[in-house]
C-alpha positions as a Markdown table, in Angstrom:
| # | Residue | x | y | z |
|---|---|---|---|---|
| 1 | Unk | 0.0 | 16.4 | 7.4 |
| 2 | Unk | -0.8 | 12.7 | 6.4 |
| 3 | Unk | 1.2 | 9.7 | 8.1 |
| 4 | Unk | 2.2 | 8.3 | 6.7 |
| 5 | Unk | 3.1 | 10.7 | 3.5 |
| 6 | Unk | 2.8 | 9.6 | -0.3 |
| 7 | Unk | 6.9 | 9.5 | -0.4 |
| 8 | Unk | 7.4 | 7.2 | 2.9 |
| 9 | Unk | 5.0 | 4.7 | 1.4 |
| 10 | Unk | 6.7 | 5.0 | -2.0 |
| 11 | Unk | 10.2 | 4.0 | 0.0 |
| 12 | Unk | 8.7 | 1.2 | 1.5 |
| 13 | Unk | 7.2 | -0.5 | -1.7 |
| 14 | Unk | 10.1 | 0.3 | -3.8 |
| 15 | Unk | 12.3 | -0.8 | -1.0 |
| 16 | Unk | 12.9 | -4.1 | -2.3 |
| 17 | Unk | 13.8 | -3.1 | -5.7 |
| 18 | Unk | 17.2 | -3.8 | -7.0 |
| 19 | Unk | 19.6 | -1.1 | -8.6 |
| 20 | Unk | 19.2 | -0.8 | -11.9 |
| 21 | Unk | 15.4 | -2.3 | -12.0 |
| 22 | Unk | 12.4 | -0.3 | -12.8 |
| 23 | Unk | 10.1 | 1.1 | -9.3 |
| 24 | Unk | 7.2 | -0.6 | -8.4 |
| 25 | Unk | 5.7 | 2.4 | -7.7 |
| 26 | Unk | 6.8 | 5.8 | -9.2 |
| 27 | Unk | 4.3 | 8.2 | -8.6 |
| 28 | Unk | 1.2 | 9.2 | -6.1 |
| 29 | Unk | -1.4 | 8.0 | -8.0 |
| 30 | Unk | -0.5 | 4.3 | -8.1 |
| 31 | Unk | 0.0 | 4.6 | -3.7 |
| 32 | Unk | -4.0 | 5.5 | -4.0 |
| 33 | Unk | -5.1 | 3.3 | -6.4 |
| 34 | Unk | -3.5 | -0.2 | -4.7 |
| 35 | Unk | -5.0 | 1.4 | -1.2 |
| 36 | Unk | -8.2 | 2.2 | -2.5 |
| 37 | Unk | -8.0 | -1.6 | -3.9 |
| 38 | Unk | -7.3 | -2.9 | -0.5 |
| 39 | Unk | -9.6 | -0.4 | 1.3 |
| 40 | Unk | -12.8 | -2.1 | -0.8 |
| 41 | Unk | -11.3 | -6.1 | 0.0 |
| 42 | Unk | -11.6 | -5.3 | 3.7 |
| 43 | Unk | -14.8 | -3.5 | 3.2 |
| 44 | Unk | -15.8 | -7.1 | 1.4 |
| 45 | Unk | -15.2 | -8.6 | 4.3 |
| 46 | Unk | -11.2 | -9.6 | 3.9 |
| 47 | Unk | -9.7 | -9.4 | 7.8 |
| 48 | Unk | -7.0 | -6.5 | 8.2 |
| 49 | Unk | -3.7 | -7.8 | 8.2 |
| 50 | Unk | -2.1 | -5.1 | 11.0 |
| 51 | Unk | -3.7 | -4.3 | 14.6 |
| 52 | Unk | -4.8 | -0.7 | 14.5 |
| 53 | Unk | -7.1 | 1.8 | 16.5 |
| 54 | Unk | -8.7 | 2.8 | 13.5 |
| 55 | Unk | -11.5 | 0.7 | 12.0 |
| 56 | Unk | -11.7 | 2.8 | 8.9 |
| 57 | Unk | -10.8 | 0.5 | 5.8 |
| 58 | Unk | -8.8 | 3.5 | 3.8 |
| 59 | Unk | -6.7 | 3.9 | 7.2 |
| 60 | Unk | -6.3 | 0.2 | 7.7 |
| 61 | Unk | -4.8 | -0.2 | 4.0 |
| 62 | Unk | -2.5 | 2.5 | 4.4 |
| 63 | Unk | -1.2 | 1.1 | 7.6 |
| 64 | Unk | -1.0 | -2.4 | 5.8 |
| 65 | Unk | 0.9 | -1.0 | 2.9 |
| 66 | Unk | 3.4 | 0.9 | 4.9 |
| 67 | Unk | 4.2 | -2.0 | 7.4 |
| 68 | Unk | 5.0 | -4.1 | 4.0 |
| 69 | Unk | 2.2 | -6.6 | 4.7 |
| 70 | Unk | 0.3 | -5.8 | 1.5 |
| 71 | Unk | 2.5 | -5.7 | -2.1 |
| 72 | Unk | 1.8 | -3.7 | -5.0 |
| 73 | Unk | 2.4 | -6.0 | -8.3 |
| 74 | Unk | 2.5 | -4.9 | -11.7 |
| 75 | Unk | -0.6 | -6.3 | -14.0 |
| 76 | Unk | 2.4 | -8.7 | -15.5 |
| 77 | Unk | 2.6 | -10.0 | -12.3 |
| 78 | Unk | -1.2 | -10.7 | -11.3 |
C-alpha cells in the first residue's frame, strides 16, 4: 500500500476548501500530475521543501504535498 494513499492527499489539498466551493482536486489524476510537476522542479535543481530519508524526487513531492508545503492551483490561478 502507498503512503500516503491518493484519498489522504486529496483531504489534505481540499482541506482548505470552503462548503459550498468547488475541490481543488477531485480525482487521482490531478494528485499525479501536480507531483509529477514538482518531482521534475526538484530534479531541476529546486531544494526540497520537507526533510526526508528518501532522496527520490517523486517521494519527496509526495511528502511535500501531503505536509501542505506545496499547493495545487487551478490554471486561473497561475
Amino acid at each position: 500500500m502507498i503512503h500516503p494513499s491518493y484519498t489522504d492527499l486529496m483531504e489534505v489539498v481540499n482541506s482548505e476548501v470552503e462548503l459550498g466551493e468547488q475541490p481543488v482536486v477531485q480525482s487521482r489524476y490531478s494528485i499525479v500530475l501536480a507531483t509529477a510537476k514538482r518531482a521534475r522542479q526538484i530534479i531541476a535543481g529546486s531544494d526540497p521543501l520537507v526533510e526526508s530519508d528518501s532522496r527520490k524526487p517523486l517521494s519527496l513531492a509526495v511528502e511535500e504535498l501531503y505536509r501542505g508545503r506545496v499547493k495545487i492551483v487551478g490554471d486561473e490561478e497561475e
